[in-house]
C-alpha positions, 0 to 999 in steps of 0.5 A, a space after each residue: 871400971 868394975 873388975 870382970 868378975 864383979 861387973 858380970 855379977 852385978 848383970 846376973 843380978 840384974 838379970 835375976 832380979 828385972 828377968 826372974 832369971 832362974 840359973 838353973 833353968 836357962 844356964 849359969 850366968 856367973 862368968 864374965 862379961 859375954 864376948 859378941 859376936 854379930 855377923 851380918 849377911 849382905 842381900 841374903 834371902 831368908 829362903 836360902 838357908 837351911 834351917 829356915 826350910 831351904 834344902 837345896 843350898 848347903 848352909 852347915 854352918 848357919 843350921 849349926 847356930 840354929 840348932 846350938 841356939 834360939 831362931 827367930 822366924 819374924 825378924 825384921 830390917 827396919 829399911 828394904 836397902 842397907 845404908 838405912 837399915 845398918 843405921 837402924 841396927 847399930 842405933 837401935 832408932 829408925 832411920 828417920 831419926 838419925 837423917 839416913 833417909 833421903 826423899 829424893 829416890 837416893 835409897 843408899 849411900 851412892 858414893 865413898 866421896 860425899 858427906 852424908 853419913 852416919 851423923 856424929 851425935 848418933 850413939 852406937 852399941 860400939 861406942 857404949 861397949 868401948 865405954 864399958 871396956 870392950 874391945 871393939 872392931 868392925 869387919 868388912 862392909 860399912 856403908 855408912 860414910 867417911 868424911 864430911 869436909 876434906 878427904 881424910 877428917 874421917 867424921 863418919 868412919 867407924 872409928 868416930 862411932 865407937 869402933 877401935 878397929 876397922 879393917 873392910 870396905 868403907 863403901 859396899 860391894 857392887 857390880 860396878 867393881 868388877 865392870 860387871 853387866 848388872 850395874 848400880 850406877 855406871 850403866 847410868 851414868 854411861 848412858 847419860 854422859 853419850 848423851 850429852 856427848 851425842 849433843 854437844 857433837 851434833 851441836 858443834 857438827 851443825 856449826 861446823 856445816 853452817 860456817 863452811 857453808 856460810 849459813 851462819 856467820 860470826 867466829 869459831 868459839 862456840 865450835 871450839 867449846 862444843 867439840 872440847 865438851 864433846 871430847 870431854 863427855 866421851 872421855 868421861 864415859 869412856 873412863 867412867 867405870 875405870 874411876 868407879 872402881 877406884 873411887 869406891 871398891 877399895 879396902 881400909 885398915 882404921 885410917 889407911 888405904 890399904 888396898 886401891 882399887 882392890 885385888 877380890 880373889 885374895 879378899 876372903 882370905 884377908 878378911 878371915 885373917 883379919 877376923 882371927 888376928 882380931 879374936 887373939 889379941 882380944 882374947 883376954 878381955 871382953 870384945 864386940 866384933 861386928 863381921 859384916 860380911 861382903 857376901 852375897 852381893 853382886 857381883 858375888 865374888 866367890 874364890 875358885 875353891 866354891 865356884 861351880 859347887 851349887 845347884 844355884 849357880 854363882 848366887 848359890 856358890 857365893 852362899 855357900 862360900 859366905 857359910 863357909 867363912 861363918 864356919 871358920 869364925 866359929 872355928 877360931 873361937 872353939 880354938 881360942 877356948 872362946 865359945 861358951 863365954 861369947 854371943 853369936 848373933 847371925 842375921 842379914 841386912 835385909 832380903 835378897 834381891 830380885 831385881 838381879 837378874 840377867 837373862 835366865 841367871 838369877 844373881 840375887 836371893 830368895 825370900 822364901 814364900 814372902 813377897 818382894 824383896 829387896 828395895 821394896 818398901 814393906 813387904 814381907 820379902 825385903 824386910 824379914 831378915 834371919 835371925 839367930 842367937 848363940 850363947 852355950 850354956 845360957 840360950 836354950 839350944 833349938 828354941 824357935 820364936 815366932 814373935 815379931 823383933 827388930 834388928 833394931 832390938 840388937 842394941 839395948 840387948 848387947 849394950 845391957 848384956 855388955 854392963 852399959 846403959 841404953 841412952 835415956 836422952 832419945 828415943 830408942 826403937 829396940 826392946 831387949 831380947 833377952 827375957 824372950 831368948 831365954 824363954 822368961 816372956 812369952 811376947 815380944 815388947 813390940 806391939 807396933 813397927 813401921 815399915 818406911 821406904 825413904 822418909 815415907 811411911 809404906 807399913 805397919 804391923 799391930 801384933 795384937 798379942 791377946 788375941 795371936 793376931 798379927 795384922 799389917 797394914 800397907 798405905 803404900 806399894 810399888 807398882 810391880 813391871 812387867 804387870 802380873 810379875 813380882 818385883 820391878 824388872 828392867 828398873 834396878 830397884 823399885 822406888 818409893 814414891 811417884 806414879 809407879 806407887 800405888 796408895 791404898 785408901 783405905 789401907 791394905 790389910 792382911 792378917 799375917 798370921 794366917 797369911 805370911 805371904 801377904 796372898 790375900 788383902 782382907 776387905 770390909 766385906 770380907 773381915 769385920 774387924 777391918 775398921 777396927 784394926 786400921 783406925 788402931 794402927 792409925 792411931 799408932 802411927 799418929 803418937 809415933 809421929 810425935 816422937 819425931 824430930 826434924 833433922 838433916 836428910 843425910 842421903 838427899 842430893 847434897 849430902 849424896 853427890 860425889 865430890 872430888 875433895 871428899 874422894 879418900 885416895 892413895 896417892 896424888 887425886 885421881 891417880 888413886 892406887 896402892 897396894 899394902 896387902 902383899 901376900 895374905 899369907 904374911 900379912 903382920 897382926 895389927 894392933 888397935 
């Protein structure tokens, strides 16, 4: 490997030469490699930050990035929910390509015991860096898998995609961790399991009857085997969210359960520390730190210290803890001399989630004057994402682009900054941002992305840069409940595909550059260029289409049940508890 001197020089030259980078003009590039620094939002509105025009939760800290560095006002997830979307981000790739789909209504990941994941053959930034000398690590959500055939072959665990140090939750932050009332899967799975209890009771009391009134004849088996299902089914549901929490909301450090279930009011704190521990270790050498932070997702766990603090209740506190945190991230790197030779990048997943609501308290985010949110295939609210790029004395500080990007435009852009090399044996999605960042373009590479939900097609969008048009076009929506309302309340998330989706044929236009709340749908009657604009998009969608490889659904049934001897425990299966953390006060540094 090339000497850090030597290996910065040779991406300045680079830059120079591919950019007509002009060092006096966009910061001097003669330093060593950048360190990165990628923190990403869980189920985070666009709206709720400052300097993307909120003014009623406190985001210092985020508006501190912005104002240092370049704010991007069209960045996009390339999914609606976050196991594809993280896929996309870490890849570079839609997730289509890498199987991080399902199509079956299986949006995400459901469980930490299952065999889909992130599949082997996927190449990372982290794992081009690690190649490249960087020391890399992984902080808080993954979301992404762990095992495919036993409880401990870690296939799909971050340190198998390039990652040398972990240390969060494998699987993500969810309602049903603290029994909250806004549950993902255990108010189902209670309702279902009194069902087939209310059943096998019936059955069994009806047999009962019979024989004792002699109606029915023969011997007691059956009653026998239906009142023990019975039993079993109630014992189930009785139990159900007691084995959630264990099976899911747990804490790892690289291949160790360190804390089973987990203990969420010291959590913050172990984080921050594990942040900092990892920034001293690395501090001499080129590192990428991916903080994936557990905020804000329901249930939002916020510590006392942020509780009550906000306008906007528990979601507002948890914002503002989430800030917070972000600041003293920042913090360790002013200390540690770290914040003119590192890239601080800030977005979320993908939009806040409207669905989460309970009575008159709304527990999920705002996306500003974008429509829908999370979950809800193309629109605008789940899929545009903040954006913001920090790197002192190189990105011009205040700088606001209005170009379509990517989340998936993260990868070519880091792997390049870090003296790596894009993957040329697959189709990579993201273009590099740097000529844009530093003001040497004037447009965006995209000229076409593709909004899917699942493995279905929902948008797309045709930045038509010679004229400043930006059309979308949408084939398919989700039917919204109640009617007249503005998400899919009262069913958790709105789905992709079955009668409650509406197909638009022909498609439904907007021009987003005059309209980015995606108000008023365009007709042939109303623009002349509608026929047009949807046959060009139509033929975009056709060459994509024949970039696509056939691969394994990674988040169909199969591959997205639970299975017990997938299930990571600490101790003897179910008894799955521990406690390695102690006081996070004195809790040792770890190594790589």
């Amino acid at each position: 490997m090339l000497p850090r001197e030597h290996s910065w020089s040779w991406l300045a030259v680079t830059v120079g030469v591919l950019l007509g980078v002009r060092p006096s003009a966009c910061g001097d590039l003669s330093g060593a490699r950048p360190n990165i620094l990628l923190l990403m939002a869980d189920d985070f509105g666009i709206g709720d930050i400052g300097c993307y025009g909120n003014n009623t939760i406190r985001t210092p800290n985020i508006d501190r990035l912005a104002e240092d560095g370049v704010t991007l006002t069209q960045h996009l997830a390339a999914a609606s929910v976050c196991t594809p979307s993280r896929a996309a981000f870490l890849t570079g790739r839609y997730p289509l390509r890498s199987g991080m789909v399902s199509s079956n209504g299986y949006r995400v990941l459901q469980w930490t015991g299952v065999s889909g994941g992130l599949p082997t053959n996927e190449t990372t930034f982290a794992k081009i860096l690690k190649d490249r000398g960087y020391a890399t690590g992984l902080i808080g959500k993954w979301h992404l898998g762990l095992n495919c055939n036993s409880s401990n072959d870690h296939c799909h665990h971050p340190l198998n995609h390039g990652f040398d140090h972990f240390y969060g939750m494998p699987f993500s932050m969810m309602g049903d961790c603290v029994h909250w009332e806004l549950s993902e899967k255990r108010a189902g799975m209670e309702h279902k399991l009194n069902v087939c209890f209310q059943i096998m009771a019936f059955a069994a009391l009806t047999l009962t009857a019979g024989k004792l009134t002699r109606l029915t004849s023969g011997s007691w088996t059956p009653v026998i085997w239906l009142t023990t299902a019975a039993f079993l089914f109630f014992m189930t549901s009785y139990f159900v969210g007691v084995l959630i929490v264990h099976a899911d909301c747990f804490l790892m450090r690289n291949h160790t359960i360190t804390e089973q279930p987990m203990h969420f009011q010291r959590t913050t704190s172990l984080i921050l520390k594990e942040v900092s521990s990892f920034v001293q270790r690395n501090k001499h050498r080129p590192f990428l730190l991916f903080v994936s932070f557990l905020h804000v997702h329901t249930p939002l766990i916020t510590t006392e210290t942020f509780r009550g603090k906000s306008v906007h209740g528990l979601y507002g506190d948890n914002t503002e803890e989430m800030d917070w945190m972000l600041g003293q991230i920042l913090d360790t790197l002013d200390m540690e001399g770290l914040t003119n030779s590192t890239l601080v990048y800030f977005t979320s997943d993908h939009g806040g989630s409207l669905e989460a609501q309970l009575r008159n308290h709304q527990y999920g985010g705002w996306n500003g004057i974008y429509k829908g949110g999370k979950g809800m295939g193309g629109w605008e609210g789940g899929i545009r994402v903040p954006g913001i790029f920090r790197w002192p004395g190189v990105l011009p500080a205040g700088r606001v682009i209005h170009e379509p990007t990517s989340l998936m435009d993260v990868f070519p852009t880091v792997v390049q900054l870090g003296g790596g090399e894009v993957p040329q044996d697959r189709v990579i999605d993201g273009r590099d941002l740097l000529p844009l960042l530093l003001g040497t373009v004037q447009h965006s590479d995209h000229e076409f992305l593709l909004h899917y939900c699942e493995n279905l097609l929902h948008a797309v969008r045709w930045h038509q840069r010679d004229e400043g048009r930006l059309w979308k076009v949408h084939y398919r929506t989700p039917v919204f409940h109640p009617e007249g309302a503005g998400a899919c309340y009262g069913r958790g998330v709105c789905p992709c595909s079955g009668d409650h989706v509406a197909h638009h044929d022909p498609p439904l236009l907007f021009d987003l550059s005059r309209d980015p709340a995606e108000a008023h749908a365009l007709t042939p009657d109303t623009e002349p260029l509608f026929y047009q604009v949807t046959d060009t998009i139509a033929r975009a969608v056709e060459a994509h289409r024949r970039t696509l490889s056939p691969v394994r659904l990674q988040l169909d049934t199969w591959g997205n049940i639970w299975t017990p001897w997938l299930q990571p425990c600490c101790g003897r299966f179910p008894l799955c508890w521990c406690d390695r953390e102690g006081d996070p006060g004195s809790l040792p540094a770890t190594e790589n």
